[in-house]
N, C-alpha and C positions, 0 to 999 in steps of 0.2 A: 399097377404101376409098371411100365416098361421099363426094359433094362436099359435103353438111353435116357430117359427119365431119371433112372436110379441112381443113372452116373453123375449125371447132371450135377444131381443134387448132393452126393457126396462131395466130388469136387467141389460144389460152392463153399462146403465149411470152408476150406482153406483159403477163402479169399476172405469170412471174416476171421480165422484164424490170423492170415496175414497183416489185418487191419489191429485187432487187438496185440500182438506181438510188436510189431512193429509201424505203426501209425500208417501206413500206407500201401500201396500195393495191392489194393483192392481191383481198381480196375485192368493192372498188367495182368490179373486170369480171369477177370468178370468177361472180358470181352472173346478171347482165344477160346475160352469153353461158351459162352454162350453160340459161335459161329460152326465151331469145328466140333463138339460135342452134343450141342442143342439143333446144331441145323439152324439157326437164325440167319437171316441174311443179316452183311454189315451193318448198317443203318440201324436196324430195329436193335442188334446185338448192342452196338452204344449207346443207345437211348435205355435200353432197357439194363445197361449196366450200371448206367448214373444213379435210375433207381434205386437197383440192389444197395452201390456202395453208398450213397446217400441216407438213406435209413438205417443200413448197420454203422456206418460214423453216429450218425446220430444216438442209436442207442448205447454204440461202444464209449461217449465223452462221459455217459453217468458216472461211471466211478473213479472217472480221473476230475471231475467236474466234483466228487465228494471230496474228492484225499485233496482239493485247494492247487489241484493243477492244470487248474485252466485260464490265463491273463484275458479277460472277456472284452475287455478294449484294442487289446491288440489285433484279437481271434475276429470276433466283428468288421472292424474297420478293412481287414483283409478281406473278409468273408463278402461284402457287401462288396468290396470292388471286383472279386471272383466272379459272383455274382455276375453283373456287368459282364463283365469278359464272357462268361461262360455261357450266358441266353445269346450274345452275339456270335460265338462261335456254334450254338447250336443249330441258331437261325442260317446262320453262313452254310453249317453241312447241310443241308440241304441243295446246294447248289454245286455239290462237290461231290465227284463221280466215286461210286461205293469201292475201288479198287485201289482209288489216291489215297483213301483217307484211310485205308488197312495199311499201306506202308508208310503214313505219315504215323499212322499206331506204332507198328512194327520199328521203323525210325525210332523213336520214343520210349520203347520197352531197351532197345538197343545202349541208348544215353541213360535210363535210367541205372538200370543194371551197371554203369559201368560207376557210376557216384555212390551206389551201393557198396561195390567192390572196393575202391579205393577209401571210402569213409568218408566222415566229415569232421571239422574240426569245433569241438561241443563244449571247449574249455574258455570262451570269450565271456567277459565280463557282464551281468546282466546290468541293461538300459533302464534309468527311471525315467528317459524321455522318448518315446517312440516316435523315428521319425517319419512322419504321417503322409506326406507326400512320394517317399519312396518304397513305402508298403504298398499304398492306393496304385502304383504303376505298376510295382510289380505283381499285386494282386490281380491288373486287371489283364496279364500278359499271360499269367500261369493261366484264370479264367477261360482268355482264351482259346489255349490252348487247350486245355479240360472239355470244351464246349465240343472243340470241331472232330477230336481225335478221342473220346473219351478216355485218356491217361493222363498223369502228370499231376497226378492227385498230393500223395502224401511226402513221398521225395521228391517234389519239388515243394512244397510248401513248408514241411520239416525245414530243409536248411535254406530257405527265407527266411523264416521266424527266428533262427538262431542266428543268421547272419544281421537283420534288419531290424528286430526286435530286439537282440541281445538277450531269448531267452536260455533258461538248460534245458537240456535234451527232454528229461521228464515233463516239463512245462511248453515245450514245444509240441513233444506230441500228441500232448491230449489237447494244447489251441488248434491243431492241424486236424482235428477228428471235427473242430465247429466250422472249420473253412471250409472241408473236403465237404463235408452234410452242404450246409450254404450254395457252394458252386456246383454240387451235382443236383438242384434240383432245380438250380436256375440253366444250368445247360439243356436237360429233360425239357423243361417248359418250352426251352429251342428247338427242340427236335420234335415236338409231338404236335408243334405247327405243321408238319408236313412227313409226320413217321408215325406208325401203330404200333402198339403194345400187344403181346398176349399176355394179358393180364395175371392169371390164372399162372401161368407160368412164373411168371415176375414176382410174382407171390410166394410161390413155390422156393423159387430161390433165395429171395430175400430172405426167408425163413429158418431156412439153412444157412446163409451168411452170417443172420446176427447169431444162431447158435452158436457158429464157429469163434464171432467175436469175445463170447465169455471165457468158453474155452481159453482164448489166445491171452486174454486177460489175465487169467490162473496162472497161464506157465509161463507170464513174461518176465517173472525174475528167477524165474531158475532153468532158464536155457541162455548159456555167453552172446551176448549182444553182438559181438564180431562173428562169431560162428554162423547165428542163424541170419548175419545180414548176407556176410560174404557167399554161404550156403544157397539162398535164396537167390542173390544175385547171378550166379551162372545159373538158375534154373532158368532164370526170366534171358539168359542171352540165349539159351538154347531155345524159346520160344518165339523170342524175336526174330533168329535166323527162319524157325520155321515157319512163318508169319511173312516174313518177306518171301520168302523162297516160292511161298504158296500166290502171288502174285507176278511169278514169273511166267513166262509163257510153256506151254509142256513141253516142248522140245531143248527149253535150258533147266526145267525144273527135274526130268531125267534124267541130264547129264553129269554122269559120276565126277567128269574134271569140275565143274562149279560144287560139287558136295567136297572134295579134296580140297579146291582152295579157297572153301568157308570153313572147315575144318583148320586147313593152316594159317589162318587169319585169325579163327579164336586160340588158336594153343598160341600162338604170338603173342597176341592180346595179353593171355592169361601169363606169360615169360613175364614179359616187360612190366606188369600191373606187381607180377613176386617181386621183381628185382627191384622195382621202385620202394615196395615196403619192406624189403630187407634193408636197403641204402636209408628209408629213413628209422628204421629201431635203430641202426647202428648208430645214425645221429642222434637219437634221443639219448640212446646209452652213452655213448661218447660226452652228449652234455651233462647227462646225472654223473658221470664219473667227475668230471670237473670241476662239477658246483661241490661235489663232497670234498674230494681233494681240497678246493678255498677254503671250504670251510673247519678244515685241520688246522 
């Protein structure tokens, strides 16, 4: 085994590490290591991501699919319109030049990261009537999405399901591990019209992914849910930057003023993202103080 091989492959635990911990996230490192660690070209690196994170969703929903948290009409109904979305957007890269669709990735690692950071809100009431028309669009938008860029997997489908569904977080993310499975292997089937695989390879990693899935499984209730999202999420902006950066031309990609003010762009980012979540604890505290005080 080679030592880029070797690497390969350790890092892919962490992507089903990231999948078991936190429903999503698979493809924000399946794709960045498959290109800049494996030497893949873009193309084959998303087509051959979808695989990876496709089969370790799929083996990661088992145990959330035992402990009864998986809504399988919800999960379906989405999944099948991803589906849809995701064979068209895989059919569509094709026709989409390999340097667009790394910073439309790159773009995408960028937004995800930043809904990671800020959170979402998981305390909404759950729905005994799913409403079916606006999962089926948004399902088949996310799909899309998934298809052309392969990202956009589990945070974006996570807070669909909790927004559209009105599930809880625990039952979201393990419906979101049957839609992720679902749309990345209808994306794959899009790409493999007009992309190759190294099989052997893809093997190799998946292998490594769903290991990491179990793992992520074990320690997902004893590492702070805020810690390891927010943690994660400036990982994935630091990869983003460097992801776009790497589709700049070499004469800007050198240039230490474009590294200073991508530098002063994230510490901004990261001020204004604190300040907003100090301003809102102090609101929440502010209103628990009040409802105790009424209720003196």
């Amino acid at each position: 085994m080679t030592a880029g091989l070797a690497l390969t492959l350790g890092l892919a635990v962490l992507i089903g590490v990231s999948l078991g911990l936190l429903g999503g996230g698979g493809s924000i490192l399946a794709v960045p290591l498959l290109v800049y660690v494996a030497g893949l070209p873009a193309k084959e690196a998303i087509a051959t991501s979808l695989l990876v994170v496709g089969v370790t969703s799929a083996v990661g929903v088992l145990p959330h699919a035992r402990a009864g948290r998986v809504r399988w009409r919800t999960g379906l109904v989405f999944g099948l319109a991803g589906m849809a979305g995701a064979y068209l957007g895989g059919r569509l890269a094709g026709y989409v030049p390999a340097g667009l669709l790394l910073t439309g990735f790159a773009l995408m690692m960028l937004a995800t990261a930043t809904a990671m950071i800020r959170g979402r809100r998981v305390d909404r009431p759950v729905r005994h009537e799913v409403p079916v028309l606006r999962v089926i669009v948004d399902g088949v938008a996310v799909g899309l999405v998934t298809g052309l860029v392969g990202a956009g997997g589990g945070f974006l489908v996570v807070p669909a399901l909790t927004l559209l569904g009105g599930l809880p977080m625990p039952y979201a993310i393990g419906t979101s591990l049957v839609v992720i499975a679902m749309k990345s292997f209808a994306g794959l089937a899009g790409y493999l019209s007009t992309v190759g695989i190294d099989w052997a390879l893809a093997a190799a990693v998946t292998a490594a992914a769903v290991a990491g899935s179990l793992v992520g499984g074990r320690l997902a209730g004893r590492i702070p849910e805020k810690l390891l999202r927010q943690g994660f999420g400036w990982f994935v902006v630091t990869m983003g930057v460097f992801v776009l950066a790497q589709q700049l031309p070499v004469e800007l990609r050198t240039n230490p003023l474009l590294w200073a003010g991508a530098a002063t762009a994230v510490g901004g980012t990261a001020a204004a993202l604190a300040l907003r979540q100090h301003h809102q604890r102090r609101h929440h505290e502010r209103r628990h103080s009040e409802r105790q005080h009424s209720e003196r």
